[in-house]
C-alpha positions in Angstrom: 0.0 0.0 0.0 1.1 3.3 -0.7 0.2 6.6 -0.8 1.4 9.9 -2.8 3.8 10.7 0.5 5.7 7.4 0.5 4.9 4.2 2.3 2.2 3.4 4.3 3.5 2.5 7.9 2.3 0.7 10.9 0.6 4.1 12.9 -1.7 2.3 14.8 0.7 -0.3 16.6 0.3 0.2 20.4 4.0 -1.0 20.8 5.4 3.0 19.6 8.6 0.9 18.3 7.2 -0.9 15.7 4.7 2.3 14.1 7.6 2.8 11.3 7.2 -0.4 10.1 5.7 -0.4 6.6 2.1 -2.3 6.3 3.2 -3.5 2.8 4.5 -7.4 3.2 3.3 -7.1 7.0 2.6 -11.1 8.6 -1.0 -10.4 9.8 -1.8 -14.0 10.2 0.2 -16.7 12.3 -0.2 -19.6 14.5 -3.4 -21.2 12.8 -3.2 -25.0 13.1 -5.2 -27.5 10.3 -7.9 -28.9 12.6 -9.5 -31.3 9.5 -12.3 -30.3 7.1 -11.0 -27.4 5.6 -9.8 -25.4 8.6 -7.8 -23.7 10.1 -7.4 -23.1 14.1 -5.9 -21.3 17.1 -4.4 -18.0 15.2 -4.1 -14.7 15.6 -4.8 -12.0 13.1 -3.2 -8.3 13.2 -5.2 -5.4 12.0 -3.0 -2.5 11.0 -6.5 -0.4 10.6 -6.8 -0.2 14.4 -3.6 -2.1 15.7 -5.7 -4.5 17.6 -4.8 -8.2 17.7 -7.6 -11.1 17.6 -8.2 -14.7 17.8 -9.0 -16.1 14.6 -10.1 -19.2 12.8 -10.5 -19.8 8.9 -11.8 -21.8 6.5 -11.5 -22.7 2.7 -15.2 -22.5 1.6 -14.6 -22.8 -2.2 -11.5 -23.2 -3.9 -10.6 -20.1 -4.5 -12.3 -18.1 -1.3 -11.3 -18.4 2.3 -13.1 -17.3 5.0 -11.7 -15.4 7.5 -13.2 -14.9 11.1 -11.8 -12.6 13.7 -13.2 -12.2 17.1 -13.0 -11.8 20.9 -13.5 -14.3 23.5 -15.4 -16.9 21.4 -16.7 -16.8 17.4 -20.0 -15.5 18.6 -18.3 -12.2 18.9 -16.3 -11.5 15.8 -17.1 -11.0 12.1 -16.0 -13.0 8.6 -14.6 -11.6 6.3 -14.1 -13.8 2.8 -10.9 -13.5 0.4 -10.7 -14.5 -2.8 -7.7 -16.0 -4.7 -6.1 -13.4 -7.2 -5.8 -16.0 -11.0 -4.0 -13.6 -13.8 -5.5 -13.8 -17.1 
């Protein structure tokens, strides 16, 4: 991501030593553990947006999309969000 001053950086971080960092090839997902059937288990998932870190699970629903929940505490409390695989032409 960029924008016409340079490099989008990490602003929202609440450790101040890492709000330099550039978002741009940022890890935002790690830990997630194949539990069978498709998912995906016991992650956690960085949002540079607000620079809150939450427990996460996903799913491959189709081939191409994955679905992606986020939440706090348990599922009940979070929301998907479903990405889709980039195929060039």
């Amino acid at each position: 991501m960029w924008t016409k001053d340079g490099p989008v950086v990490d602003l929202n971080n609440p450790n101040p030593d890492l709000r330099n960092r550039r978002i741009l090839g940022l890890v935002i997902m790690h830990g997630f553990r194949y539990a069978g059937d498709s998912e995906w288990k016991g992650g956690d998932l960085y949002d540079p947006k607000t620079g809150h870190t939450y427990k996460g699970k996903m799913s491959l629903v189709l081939r191409n999309t994955l679905e992606l929940r986020g939440y706090v505490l348990i599922p009940l409390f979070g929301r998907t969000t479903s990405w889709t695989r980039f195929e060039p032409k």
